[in-house]
C-alpha positions as CSV (number, residue, x, y, z in Angstrom):
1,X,72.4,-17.6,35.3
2,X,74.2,-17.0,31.8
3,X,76.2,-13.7,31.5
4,X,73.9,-10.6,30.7
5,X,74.4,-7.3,29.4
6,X,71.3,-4.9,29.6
7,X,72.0,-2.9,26.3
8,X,69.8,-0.1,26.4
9,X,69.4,2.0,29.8
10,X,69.0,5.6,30.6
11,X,70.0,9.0,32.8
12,X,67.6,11.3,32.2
13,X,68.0,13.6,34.7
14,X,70.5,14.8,37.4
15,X,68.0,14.1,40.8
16,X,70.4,14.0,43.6
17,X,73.1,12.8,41.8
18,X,73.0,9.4,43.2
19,X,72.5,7.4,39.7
20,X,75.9,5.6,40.2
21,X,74.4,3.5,43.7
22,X,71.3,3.0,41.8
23,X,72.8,1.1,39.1
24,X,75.6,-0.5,41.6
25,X,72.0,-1.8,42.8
26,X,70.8,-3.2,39.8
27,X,73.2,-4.6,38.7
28,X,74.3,-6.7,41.8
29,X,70.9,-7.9,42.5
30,X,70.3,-9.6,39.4
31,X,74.0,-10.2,38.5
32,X,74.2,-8.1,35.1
33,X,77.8,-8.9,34.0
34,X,77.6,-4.8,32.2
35,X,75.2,-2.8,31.4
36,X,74.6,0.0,28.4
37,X,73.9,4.2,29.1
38,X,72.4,5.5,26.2
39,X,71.6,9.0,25.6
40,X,68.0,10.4,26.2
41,X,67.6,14.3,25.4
42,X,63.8,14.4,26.8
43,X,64.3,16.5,29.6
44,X,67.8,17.6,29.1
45,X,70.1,18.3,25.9
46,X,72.1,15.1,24.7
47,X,75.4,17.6,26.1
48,X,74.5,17.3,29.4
49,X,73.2,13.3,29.0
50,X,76.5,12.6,27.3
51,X,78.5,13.9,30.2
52,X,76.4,12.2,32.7
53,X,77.1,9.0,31.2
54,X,80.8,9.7,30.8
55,X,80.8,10.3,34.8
56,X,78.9,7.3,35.3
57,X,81.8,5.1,33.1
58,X,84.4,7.2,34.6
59,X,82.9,5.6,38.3
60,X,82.3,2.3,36.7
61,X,84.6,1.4,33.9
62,X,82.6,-2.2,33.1
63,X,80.2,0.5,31.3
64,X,79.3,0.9,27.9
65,X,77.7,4.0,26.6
66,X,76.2,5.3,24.0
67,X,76.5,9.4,23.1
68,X,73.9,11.5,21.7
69,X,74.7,13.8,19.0
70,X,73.5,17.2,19.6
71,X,71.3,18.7,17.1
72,X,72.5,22.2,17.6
73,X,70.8,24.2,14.9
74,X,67.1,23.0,14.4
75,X,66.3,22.8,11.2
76,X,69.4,20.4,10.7
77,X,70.6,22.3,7.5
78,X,73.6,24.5,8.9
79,X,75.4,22.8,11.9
80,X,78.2,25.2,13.1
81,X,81.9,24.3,11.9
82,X,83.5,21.8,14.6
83,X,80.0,20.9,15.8
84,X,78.8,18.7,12.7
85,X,77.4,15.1,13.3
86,X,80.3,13.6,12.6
87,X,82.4,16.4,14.5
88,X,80.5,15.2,17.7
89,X,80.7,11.6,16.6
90,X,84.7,11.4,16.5
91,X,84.8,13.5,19.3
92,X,82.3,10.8,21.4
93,X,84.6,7.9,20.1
94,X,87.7,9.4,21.0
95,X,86.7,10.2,24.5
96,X,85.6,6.6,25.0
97,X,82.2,6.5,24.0
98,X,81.3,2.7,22.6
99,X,78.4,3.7,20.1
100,X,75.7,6.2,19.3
101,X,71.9,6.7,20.2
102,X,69.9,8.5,18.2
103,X,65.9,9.4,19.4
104,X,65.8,11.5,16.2
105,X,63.2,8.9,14.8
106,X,60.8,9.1,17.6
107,X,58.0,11.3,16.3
108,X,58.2,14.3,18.9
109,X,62.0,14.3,18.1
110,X,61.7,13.8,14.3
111,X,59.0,17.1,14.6
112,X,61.0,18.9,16.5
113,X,63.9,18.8,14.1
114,X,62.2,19.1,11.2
115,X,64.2,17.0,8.5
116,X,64.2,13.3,7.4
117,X,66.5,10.8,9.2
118,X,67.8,10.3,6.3
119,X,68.9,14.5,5.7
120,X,72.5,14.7,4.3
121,X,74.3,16.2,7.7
122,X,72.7,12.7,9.0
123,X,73.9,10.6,6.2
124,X,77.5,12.0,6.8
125,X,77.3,10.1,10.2
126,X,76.3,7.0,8.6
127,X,79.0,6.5,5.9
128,X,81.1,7.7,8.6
129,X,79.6,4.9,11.2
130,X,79.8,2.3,8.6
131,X,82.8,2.8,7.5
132,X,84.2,2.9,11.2
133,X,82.1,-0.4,12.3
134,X,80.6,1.5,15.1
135,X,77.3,0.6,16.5
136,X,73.7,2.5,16.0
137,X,71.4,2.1,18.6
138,X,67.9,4.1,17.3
139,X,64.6,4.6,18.6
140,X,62.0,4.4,15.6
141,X,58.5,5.5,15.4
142,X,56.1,4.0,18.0
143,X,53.4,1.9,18.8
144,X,51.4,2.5,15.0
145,X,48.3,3.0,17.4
146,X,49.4,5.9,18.4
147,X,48.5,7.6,15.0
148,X,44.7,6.9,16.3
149,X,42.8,8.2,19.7
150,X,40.5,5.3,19.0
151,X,43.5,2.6,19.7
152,X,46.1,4.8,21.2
153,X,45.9,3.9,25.0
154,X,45.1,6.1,28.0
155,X,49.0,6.7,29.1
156,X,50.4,7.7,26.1
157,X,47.8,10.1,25.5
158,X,48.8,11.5,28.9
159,X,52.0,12.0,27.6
160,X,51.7,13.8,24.1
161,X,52.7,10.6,22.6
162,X,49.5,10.5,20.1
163,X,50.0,11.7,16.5
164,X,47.1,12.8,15.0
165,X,47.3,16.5,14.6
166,X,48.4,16.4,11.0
167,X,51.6,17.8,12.2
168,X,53.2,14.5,12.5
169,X,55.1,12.7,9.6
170,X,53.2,8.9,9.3
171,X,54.2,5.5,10.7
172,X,54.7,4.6,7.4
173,X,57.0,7.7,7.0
174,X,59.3,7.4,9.7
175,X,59.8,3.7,9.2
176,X,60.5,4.1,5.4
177,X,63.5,6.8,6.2
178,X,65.1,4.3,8.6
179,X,64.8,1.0,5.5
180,X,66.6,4.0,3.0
181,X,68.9,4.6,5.2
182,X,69.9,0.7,5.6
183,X,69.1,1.0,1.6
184,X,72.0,3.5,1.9
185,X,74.6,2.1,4.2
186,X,74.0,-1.8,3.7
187,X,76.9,-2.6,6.4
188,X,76.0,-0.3,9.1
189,X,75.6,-1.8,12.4
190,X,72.7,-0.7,13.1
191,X,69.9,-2.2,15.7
192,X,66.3,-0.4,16.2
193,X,64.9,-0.2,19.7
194,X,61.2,-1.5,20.4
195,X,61.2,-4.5,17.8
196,X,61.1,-1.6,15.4
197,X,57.5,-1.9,16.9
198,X,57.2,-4.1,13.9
199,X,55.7,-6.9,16.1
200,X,52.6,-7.3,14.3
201,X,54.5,-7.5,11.0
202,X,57.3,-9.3,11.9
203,X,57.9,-10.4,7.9
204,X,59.4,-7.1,7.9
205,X,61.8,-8.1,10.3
206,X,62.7,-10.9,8.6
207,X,63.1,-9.2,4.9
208,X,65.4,-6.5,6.7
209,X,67.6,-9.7,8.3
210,X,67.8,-11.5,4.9
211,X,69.1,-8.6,3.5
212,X,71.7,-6.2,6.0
213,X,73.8,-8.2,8.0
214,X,74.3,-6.0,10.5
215,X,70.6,-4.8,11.1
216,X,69.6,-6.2,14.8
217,X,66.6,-5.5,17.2
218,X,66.2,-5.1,20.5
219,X,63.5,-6.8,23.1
220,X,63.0,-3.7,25.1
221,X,59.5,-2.6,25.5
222,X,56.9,-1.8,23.8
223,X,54.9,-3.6,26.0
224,X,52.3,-4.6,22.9
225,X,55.2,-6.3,21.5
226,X,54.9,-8.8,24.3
227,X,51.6,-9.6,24.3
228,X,52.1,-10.1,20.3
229,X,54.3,-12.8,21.5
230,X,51.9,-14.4,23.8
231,X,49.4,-14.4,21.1
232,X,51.5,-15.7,18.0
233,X,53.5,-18.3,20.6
234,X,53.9,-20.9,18.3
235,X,55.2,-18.4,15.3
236,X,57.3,-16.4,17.4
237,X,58.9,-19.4,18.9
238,X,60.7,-20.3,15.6
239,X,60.9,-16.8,15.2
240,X,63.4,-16.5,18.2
241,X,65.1,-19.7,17.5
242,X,65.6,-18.7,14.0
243,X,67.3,-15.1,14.8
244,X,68.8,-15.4,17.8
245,X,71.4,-13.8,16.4
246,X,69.8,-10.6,15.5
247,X,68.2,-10.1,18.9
248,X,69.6,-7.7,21.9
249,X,68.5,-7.4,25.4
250,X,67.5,-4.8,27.3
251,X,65.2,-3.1,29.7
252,X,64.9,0.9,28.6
253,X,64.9,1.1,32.5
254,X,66.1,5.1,33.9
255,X,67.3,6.2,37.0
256,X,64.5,8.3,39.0
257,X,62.2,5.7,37.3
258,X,60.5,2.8,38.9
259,X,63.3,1.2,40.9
260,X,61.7,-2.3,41.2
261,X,60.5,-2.1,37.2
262,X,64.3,-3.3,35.8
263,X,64.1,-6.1,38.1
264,X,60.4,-7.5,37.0
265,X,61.6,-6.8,33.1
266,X,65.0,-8.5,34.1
267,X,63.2,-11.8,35.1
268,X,59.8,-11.8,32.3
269,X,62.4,-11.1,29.7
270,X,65.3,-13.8,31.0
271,X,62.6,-16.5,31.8
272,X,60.4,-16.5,28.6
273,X,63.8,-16.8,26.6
274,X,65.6,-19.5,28.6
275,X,62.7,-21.8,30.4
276,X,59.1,-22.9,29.9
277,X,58.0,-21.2,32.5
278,X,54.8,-19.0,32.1
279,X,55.2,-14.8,33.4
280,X,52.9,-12.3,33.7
281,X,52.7,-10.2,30.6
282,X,52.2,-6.5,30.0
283,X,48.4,-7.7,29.4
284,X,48.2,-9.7,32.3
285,X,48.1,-12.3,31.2
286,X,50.3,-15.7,31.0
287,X,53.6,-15.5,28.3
288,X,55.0,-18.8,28.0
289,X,58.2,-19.3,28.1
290,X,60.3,-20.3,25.0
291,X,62.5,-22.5,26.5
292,X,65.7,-21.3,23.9
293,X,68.7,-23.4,24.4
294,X,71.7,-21.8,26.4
295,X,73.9,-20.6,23.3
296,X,70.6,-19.0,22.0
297,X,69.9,-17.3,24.9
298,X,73.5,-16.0,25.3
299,X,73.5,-14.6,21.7
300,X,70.4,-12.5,22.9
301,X,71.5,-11.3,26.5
302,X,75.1,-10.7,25.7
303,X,76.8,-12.3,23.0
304,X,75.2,-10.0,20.0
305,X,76.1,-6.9,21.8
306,X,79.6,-7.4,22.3
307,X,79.7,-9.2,18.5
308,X,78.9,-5.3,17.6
309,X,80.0,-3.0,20.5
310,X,83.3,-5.1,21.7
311,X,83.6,-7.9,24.6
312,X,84.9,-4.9,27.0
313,X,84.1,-1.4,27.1
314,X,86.5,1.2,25.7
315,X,88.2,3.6,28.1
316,X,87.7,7.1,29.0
317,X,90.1,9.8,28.0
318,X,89.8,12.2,30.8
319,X,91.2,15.1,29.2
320,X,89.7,14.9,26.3
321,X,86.4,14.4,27.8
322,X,87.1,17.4,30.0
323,X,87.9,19.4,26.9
324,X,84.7,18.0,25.7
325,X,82.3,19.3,28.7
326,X,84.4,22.9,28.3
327,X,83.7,23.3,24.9
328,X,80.1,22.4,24.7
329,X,79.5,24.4,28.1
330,X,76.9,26.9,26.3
331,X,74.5,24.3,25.9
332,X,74.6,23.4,29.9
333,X,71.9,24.6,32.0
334,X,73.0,25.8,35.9
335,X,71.6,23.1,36.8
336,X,73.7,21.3,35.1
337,X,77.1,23.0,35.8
338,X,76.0,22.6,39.8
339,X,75.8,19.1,39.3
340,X,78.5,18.7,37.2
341,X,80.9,20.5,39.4
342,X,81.6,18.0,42.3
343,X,82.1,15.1,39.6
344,X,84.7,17.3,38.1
345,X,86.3,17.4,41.2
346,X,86.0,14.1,42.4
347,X,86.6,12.4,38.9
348,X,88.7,14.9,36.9
């Protein structure tokens, strides 16, 4: 099995504390060389996700992760001295943090804080980012059926993720921020989550490669992004051939999710990519496998990552990432702090 690196995974909640097994269990039974934590501030604030991840690297330094930056006033317009966007962002870097994830483009979030991606306190962290060489992992829109009850399927209507209201800015909205902001900042190292759910236009894809160097994608689903594959076989076989080298692996998988999901991602993703084997889709039906040759494969399930996050994961700083949980304590729930208190003691 070629080296892998699952670039895009998630803690979104304490449970009972017992993330670090579940990923010790992942990653031995499918042999993931290292894997990435991102930042996910559904249920909790990015604080409180950023320190979870720190304890998790702290327990497992073959970890990359990926801070959140926390959006403390909302509207964006006034962020308090020492707490800026790029406050938080040197602060992340110098504690040991390998890159940034922003949600701030999926529609809820984008709603919720109530600017453009592209607002100036966000463009700060951009130049900053570019000029540093430090990778952007973002989540961008979603499915554009979700702007539609008609298309929009039965789960994501369960979960609020429809966007019809009139409160919502547009697919075409959202997507146009995140080109002006690779308009803005041609180097930055940017890679959207999801395909940039662009997998029924993939030209747009392709523009976007010809023109940032640095702009990158990731396979995580999405699941209609699959069966676009399995449908357009032929086209998205040269397609993957073609940019290997601006494709990422991943899984979005989460602790307290479905334990057994990573795994049956893990082996549809690695074996469409590497044989010509036929999977089960997220239709159901077949998706055949590409059958890429080994250093194309590797560019996808490890080799682009480290190319833009590093071949080993920075260290932690413990003190500075103690200071870090002290300062930002206000934004902690009890919850938190009770959680948080025995990985102080046993890690700090």
């Amino acid at each position: 099995m070629n080296k892998i690196i699952d670039s895009h995974m998630h803690i979104s909640k304490w449970g009972d504390t017992d993330f670090i097994s579940f990923f010790d269990d992942y990653r031995n039974k499918e042999n993931i060389h290292a894997i990435n934590l991102c930042a996910i501030p559904f249920k909790m604030s990015n604080v409180s996700n950023n320190i979870m991840l720190g304890f998790y690297k702290l327990a497992r330094p073959n970890t990359y992760v990926h801070g959140g930056i926390e959006l403390i006033n909302v509207p964006i317009d006034n962020m308090p001295k020492g707490m800026t966007a790029v406050d938080q962002y040197k602060e992340l870097m110098e504690i040991g943090f390998d890159g940034i994830k922003m949600l701030e483009g999926k529609p809820t979030e984008h709603k919720r804080i109530g600017k453009n991606l592209n607002h100036p306190s966000l463009n700060a962290l951009y130049k900053e980012m570019e000029k540093d060489g430090t990778h952007l992992l973002m989540h961008v829109n979603d499915p554009d059926e979700f702007w539609d009850l008609k298309r929009a399927p039965e789960w994501a209507i369960n979960c609020g993720w429809t966007y019809t209201d009139g409160t919502y800015s547009s697919y075409e909205e959202i997507h146009n921020q995140t080109v002006k902001i690779l308009e803005d900042y041609p180097n930055l190292s940017l890679t959207v989550a999801h395909f940039f759910f662009c997998s029924k236009e993939p030209d747009i894809l392709e523009r976007l490669f010809s023109l940032y160097p640095n702009f990158c994608v990731d396979l995580t689903p999405g699941g209609e992004m699959y069966v676009e594959f399995e449908k357009n076989y032929d086209y998205y076989k040269s397609f993957f051939n073609k940019y290997s080298n601006r494709l990422i692996f991943g899984t979005d998988c989460s602790y307290l999710g479905d334990e057994e999901y990573a795994s049956w991602l893990f082996n549809v993703v690695t074996t469409f990519l590497g044989t010509d084997k036929s999977v089960i889709s997220f239709d159901d039906k077949e998706l055949k496998g590409l059958g890429m040759t080994q250093d194309k494969t590797d560019n996808i399930l490890f080799a682009n990552f480290e190319r833009r996050v590093g071949k080993e994961p920075k260290p932690m700083d413990k003190k500075k990432f103690k200071a870090y949980i002290e300062k930002y304590s206000f934004a902690l729930t009890d919850e938190d702090i009770k959680n948080i208190t025995p990985l102080m003691e046993k890690y700090l």
